[in-house]
C-alpha positions as CSV (number, residue, x, y, z in Angstrom):
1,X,0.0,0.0,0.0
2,X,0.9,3.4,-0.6
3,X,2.4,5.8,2.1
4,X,-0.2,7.2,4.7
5,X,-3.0,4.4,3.7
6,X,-3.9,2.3,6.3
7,X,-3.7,-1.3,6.5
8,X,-6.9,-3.3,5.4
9,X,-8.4,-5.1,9.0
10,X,-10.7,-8.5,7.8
11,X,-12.8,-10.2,10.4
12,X,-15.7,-12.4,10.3
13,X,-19.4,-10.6,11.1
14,X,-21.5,-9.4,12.9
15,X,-19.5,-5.7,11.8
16,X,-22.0,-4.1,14.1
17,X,-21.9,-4.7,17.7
18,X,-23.4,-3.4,20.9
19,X,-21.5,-2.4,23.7
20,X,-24.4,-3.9,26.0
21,X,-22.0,-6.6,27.5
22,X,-23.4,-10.3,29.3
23,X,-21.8,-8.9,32.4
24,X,-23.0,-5.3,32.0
25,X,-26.8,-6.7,31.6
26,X,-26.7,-8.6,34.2
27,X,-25.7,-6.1,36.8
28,X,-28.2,-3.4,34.6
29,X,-30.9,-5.5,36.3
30,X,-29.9,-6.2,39.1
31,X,-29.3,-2.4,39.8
32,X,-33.1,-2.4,38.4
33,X,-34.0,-4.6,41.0
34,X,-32.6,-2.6,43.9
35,X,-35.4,-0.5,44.4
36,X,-37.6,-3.2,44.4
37,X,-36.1,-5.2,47.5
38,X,-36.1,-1.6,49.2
39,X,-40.0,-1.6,48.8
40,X,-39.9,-5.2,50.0
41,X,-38.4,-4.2,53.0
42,X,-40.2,-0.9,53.6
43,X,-43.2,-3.3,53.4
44,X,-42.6,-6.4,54.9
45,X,-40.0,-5.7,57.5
46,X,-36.3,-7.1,57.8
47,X,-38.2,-10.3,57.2
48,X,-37.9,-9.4,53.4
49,X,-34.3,-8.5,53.4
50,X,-33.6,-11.9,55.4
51,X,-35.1,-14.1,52.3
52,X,-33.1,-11.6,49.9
53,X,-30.0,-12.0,51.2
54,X,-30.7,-16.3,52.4
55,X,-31.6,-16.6,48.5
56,X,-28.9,-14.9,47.2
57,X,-26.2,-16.7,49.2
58,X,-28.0,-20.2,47.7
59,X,-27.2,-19.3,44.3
60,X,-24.3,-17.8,44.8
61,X,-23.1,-21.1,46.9
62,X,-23.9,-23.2,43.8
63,X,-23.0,-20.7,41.6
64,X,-18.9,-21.4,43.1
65,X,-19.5,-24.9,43.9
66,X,-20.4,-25.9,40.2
67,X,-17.6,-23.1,38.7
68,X,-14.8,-25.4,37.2
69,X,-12.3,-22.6,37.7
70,X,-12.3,-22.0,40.8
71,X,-9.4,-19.3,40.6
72,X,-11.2,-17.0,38.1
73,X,-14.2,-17.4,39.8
74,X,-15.5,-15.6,36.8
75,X,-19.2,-16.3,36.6
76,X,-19.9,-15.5,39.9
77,X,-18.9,-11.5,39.0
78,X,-20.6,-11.5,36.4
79,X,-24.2,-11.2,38.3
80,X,-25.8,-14.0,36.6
81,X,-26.0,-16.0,40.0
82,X,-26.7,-12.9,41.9
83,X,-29.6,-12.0,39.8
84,X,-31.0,-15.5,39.5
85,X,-30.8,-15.4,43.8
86,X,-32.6,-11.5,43.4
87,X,-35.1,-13.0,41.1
88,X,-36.2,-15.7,43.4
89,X,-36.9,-14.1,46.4
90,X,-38.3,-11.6,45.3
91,X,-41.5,-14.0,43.7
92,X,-41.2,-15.6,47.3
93,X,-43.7,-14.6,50.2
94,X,-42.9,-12.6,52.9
95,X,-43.2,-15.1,55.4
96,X,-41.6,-18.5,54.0
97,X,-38.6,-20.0,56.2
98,X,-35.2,-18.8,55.3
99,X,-34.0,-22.5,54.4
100,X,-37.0,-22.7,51.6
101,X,-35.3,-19.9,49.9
102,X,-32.1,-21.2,50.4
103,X,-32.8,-24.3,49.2
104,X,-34.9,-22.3,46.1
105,X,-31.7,-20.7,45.2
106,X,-29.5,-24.0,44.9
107,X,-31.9,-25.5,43.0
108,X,-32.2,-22.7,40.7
109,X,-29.2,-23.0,39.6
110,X,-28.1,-26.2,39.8
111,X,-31.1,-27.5,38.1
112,X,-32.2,-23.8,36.1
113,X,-28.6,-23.2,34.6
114,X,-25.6,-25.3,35.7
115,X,-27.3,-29.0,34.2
116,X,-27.6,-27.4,30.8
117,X,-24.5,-26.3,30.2
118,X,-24.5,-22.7,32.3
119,X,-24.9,-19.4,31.3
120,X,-26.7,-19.1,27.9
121,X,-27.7,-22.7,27.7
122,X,-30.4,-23.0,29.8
123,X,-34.3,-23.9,28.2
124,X,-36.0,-22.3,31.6
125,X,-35.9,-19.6,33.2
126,X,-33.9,-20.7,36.3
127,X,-35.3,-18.7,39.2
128,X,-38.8,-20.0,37.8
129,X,-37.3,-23.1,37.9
130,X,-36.5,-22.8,41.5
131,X,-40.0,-21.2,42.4
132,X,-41.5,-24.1,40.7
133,X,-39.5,-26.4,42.8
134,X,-40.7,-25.2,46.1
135,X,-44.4,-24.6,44.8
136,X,-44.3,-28.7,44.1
137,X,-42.4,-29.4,47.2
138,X,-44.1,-26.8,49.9
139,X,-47.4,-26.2,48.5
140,X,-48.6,-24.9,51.8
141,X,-46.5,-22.2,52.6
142,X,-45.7,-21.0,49.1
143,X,-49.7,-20.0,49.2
144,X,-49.5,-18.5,52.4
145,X,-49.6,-14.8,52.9
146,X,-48.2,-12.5,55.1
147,X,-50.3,-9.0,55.1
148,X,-47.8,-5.7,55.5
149,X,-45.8,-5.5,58.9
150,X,-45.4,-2.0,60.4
151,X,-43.3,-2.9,62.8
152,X,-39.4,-2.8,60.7
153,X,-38.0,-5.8,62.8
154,X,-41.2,-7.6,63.4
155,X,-40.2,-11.4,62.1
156,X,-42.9,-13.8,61.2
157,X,-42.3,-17.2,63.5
158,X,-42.7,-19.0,60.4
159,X,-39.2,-17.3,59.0
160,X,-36.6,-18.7,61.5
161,X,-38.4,-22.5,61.5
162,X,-35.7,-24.8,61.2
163,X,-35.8,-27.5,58.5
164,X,-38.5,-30.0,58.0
165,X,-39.9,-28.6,61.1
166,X,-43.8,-27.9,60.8
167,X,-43.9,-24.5,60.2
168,X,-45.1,-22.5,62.8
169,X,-48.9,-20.3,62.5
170,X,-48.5,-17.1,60.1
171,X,-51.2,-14.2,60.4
172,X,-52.4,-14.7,57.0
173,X,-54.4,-12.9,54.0
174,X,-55.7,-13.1,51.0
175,X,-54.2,-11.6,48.0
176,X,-55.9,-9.1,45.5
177,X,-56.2,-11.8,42.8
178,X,-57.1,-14.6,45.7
179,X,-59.7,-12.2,46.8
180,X,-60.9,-11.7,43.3
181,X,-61.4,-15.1,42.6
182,X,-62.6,-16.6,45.9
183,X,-64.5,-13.9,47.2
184,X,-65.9,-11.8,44.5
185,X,-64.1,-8.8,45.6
186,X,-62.0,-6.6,43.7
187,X,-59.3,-4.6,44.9
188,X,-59.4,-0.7,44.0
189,X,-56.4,0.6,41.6
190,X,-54.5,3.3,44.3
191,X,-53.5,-0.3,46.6
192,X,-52.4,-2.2,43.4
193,X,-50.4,0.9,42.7
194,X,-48.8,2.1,46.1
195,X,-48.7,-1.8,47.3
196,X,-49.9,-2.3,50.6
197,X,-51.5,-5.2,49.5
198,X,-50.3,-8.8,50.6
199,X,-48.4,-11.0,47.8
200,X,-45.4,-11.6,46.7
201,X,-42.4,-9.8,47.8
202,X,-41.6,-8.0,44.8
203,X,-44.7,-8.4,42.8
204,X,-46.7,-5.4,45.4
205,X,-45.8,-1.8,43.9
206,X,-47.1,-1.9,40.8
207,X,-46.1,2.1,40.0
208,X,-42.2,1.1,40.9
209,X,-42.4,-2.3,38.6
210,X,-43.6,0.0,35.4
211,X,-40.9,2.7,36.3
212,X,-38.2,-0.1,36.3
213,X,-39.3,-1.4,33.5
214,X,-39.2,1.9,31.6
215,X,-35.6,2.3,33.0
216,X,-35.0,-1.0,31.6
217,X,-36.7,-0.1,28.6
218,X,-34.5,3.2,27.7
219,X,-31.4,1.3,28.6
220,X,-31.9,-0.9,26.0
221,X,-31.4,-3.6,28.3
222,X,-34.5,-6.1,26.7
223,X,-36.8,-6.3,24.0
224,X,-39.4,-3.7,24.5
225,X,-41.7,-6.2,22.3
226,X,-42.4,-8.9,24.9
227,X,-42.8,-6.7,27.7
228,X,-45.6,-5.0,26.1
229,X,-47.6,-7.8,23.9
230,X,-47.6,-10.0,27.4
231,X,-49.5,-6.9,28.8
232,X,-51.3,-5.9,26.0
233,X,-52.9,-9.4,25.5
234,X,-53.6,-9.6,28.9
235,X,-55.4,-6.4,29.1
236,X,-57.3,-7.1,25.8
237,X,-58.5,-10.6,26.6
238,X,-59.4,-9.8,30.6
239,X,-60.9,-6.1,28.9
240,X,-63.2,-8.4,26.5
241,X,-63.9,-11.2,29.0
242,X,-65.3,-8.1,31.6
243,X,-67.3,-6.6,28.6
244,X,-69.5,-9.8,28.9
245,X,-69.8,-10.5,32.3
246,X,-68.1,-7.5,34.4
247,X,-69.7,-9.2,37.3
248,X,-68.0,-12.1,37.1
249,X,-64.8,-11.2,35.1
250,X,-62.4,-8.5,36.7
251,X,-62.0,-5.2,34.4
252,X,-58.1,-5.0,32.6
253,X,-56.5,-2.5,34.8
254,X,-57.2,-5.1,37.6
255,X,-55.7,-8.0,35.4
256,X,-52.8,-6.0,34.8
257,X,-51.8,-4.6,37.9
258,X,-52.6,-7.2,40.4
259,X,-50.1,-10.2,41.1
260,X,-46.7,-11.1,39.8
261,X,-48.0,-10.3,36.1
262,X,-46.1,-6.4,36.0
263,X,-42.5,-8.2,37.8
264,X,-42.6,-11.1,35.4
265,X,-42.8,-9.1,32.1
266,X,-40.6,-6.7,33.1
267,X,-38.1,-8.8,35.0
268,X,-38.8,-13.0,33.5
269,X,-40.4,-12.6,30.2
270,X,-37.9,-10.2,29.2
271,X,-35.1,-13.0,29.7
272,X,-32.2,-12.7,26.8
273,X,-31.8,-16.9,26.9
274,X,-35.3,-18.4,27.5
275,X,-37.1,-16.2,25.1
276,X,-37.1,-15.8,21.3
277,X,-35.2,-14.0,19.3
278,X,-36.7,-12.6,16.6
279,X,-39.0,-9.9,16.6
280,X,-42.1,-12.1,15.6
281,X,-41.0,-14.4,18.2
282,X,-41.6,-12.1,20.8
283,X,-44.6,-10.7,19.5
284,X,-45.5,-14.7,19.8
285,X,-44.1,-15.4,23.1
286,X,-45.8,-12.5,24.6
287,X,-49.3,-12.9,23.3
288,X,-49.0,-16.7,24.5
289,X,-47.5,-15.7,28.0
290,X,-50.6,-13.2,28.1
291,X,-53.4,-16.1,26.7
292,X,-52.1,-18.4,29.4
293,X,-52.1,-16.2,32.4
294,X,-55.6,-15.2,31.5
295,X,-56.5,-18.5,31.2
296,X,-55.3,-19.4,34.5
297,X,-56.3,-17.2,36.6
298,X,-59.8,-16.9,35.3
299,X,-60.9,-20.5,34.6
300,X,-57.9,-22.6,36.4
301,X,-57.7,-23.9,39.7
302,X,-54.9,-21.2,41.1
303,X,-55.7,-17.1,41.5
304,X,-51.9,-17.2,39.5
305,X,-50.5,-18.3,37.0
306,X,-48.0,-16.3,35.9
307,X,-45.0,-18.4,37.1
308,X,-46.4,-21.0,34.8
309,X,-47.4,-19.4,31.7
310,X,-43.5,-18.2,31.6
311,X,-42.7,-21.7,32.3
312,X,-44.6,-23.2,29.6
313,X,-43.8,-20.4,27.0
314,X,-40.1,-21.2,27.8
315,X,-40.2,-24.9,26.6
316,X,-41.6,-23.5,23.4
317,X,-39.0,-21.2,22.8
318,X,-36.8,-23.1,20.2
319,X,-39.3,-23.8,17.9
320,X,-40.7,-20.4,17.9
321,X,-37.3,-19.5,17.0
322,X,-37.0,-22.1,14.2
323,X,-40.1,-20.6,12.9
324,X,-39.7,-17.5,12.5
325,X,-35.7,-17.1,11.4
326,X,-36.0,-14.1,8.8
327,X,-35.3,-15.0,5.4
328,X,-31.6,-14.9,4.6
329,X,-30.3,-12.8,1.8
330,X,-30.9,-13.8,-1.6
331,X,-32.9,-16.7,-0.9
C-alpha cells in the first residue's frame, strides 16, 4: 500500500456490535431490582431483606460450587447468580422459612442453569425453575400470605423454623387476585399501585415495577416487544372477558396490575436466553404468555399463574425461533 494508507483489517461478522455486554446486563438489572427489594423491606419488614440475602447466598453457593475454575471465579462476578438469587426471592412470600429460599436458590441453579451447560444454555428460566420447585415441594407455605408489617423488625415465627420442622402459624391474608377469585371482591387501583396489599415480595408496587421497567426499557437492556404484547394481550382478553360478564370477570386494569404479572414481564419474560429472538418471536411469546395467564387465573384452579405461563412459553422457545428465522439474503 501506498504511504499514509492504512492497513486493510478483515474479520468475520456481525461488523456491528453493541457495547451492552453479558456482564454489563446482568448487573443493569440487578441495579433495576434494587429499588424493588427496598420496597420489600419498607413493606414487609427485615423479614424481606432476610429471604433476599438467604436466597442470594444459595445461588451464589452453587453458583462457586459448580464453577470449574475456581481461581477465576469468573461467573460469579458476572451477576448472573446474583440475579438469579434476586429474582427468586423476590416472587417468594414474605413469610416463608429462610431454608425454603435457600434451598430455592440451589436448585435454581443447579437444576435452572448449571445442568444445561450454564450461562446461555439454559431452556427455563432458572429462578422459575426454583420457584417451581418449592411450589411442588411446599405447597402450603408458598400460598400462604403475610399481610404488611409495620413494625421494621417484626419477624414472622414462620421465617426462622428450622428444616423439616412444621412451620409455625403465620397471620395470613388473602391476595388481590385470591380475593378476586374466591370472594368476588375486587381490589381498588390506588393499593395495586402504592402496594400495601399482601403478595409476593416484589410483585406489590405496581407504580415502581412500570418505572423499572421503563428504565429498563430506555437502557436498551430487553426487548421492549415482549414486555408489552404479554400486557397488551392480557389487558385485551381480561378487557373483552369483563365486557361480557363485568360481574364475574375482573376489568383490565385489575388483570394488569394485580399479582406477579407487571414483575414477570418486566423482569422474566424479558429473559435474553429463554425467550425468542426474533421480533415475531416475541410478538408470539408475549401474546402466549398473556393467553395463558388469563386463562389461569380466570378458569384454572390457582388465582396465579404467571410463574407458569413463563414456564410453559419457555419450553416453546426453540421452535418459535426455528419458525420465524427471517429470510436470509438472496434466498
Amino acid at each position: 500500500m501506498g504511504e499514509g494508507v492504512g492497513q486493510l483489517s478483515i474479520s468475520t461478522a456481525p461488523f456491528l456490535k453493541s457495547g451492552l455486554s453479558t456482564r454489563r446486563l446482568m448487573w443493569e438489572v440487578v441495579g433495576a431490582l434494587v429499588p424493588v427489594v427496598i420496597a420489600a423491606t419498607w413493606f414487609f419488614g427485615i423479614s424481606a431483606l432476610l429471604v433476599v440475602v438467604v436466597s442470594c447466598g444459595g445461588a451464589l453457593l452453587t453458583e462457586w460450587t459448580f464453577n470449574t475454575d475456581r481461581r477465576s471465579l469468573g461467573s460469579l462476578f458476572d451477576g448472573s447468580a446474583l440475579l438469579t438469587g434476586l429474582l427468586l426471592a423476590l416472587t417468594l412470600p414474605p413469610s416463608i422459612p429462610l431454608w425454603m429460599a435457600f434451598l430455592g436458590g440451589v436448585v435454581a441453579i443447579a437444576l435452572g442453569k448449571t445442568i444445561w451447560g450454564g450461562l446461555g444454555q439454559n431452556l427455563f428460566n432458572p429462578a422459575l425453575v426454583g420457584r417451581a420447585f418449592l411450589q411442588a415441594a411446599f405447597p402450603l407455605t408458598l400460598t400462604t400470605w403475610a399481610a404488611p408489617r409495620g413494625g421494621f423488625f417484626d419477624v414472622e415465627p414462620s421465617t426462622l423454623a428450622l428444616p423439616l420442622t412444621q412451620v409455625a402459624d403465620v397471620t395470613t391474608t388473602a391476595t388481590p387476585l385470591g380475593m378476586a377469585k374466591f370472594e368476588g371482591t375486587v381490589t381498588g387501583i390506588l393499593p395495586l399501585l402504592l402496594g400495601n396489599t399482601a403478595g409476593s415480595l416484589g410483585e406489590t408496587v405496581a407504580i415502581l415495577l412500570i418505572a423499572c421497567g421503563l428504565y429498563l426499557g430506555f437502557r436498551r437492556a430487553f426487548d421492549w416487544r415482549l414486555p408489552v404484547s404479554t400486557m397488551l394481550t392480557v389487558a385485551a382478553v381480561s378487557g373483552f372477558l369483563h365486557l361480557i360478564d363485568p360481574d364475574k370477570y375482573p376489568g383490565a386494569q385489575f388483570m394488569v396490575l394485580s399479582g406477579g404479572l407487571l414483575f414477570g414481564a418486566v423482569f422474566m419474560v424479558t429473559d435474553p436466553v429463554t425467550t425468542p429472538i426474533t421480533p415475531r418471536g416475541a410478538w408470539i411469546f408475549g401474546l402466549g404468555v398473556g393467553l395463558l395467564v388469563v386463562l389461569i387465573r380466570l378458569f384454572g384452579g390457582l388465582p396465579e399463574g404467571v410463574m407458569y405461563s413463563i414456564l410453559l412459553m419457555n419450553s416453546v422457545t426453540p421452535l418459535i425461533n426455528r419458525f420465524t428465522q427471517p429470510r436470509r439474503f438472496g434466498v
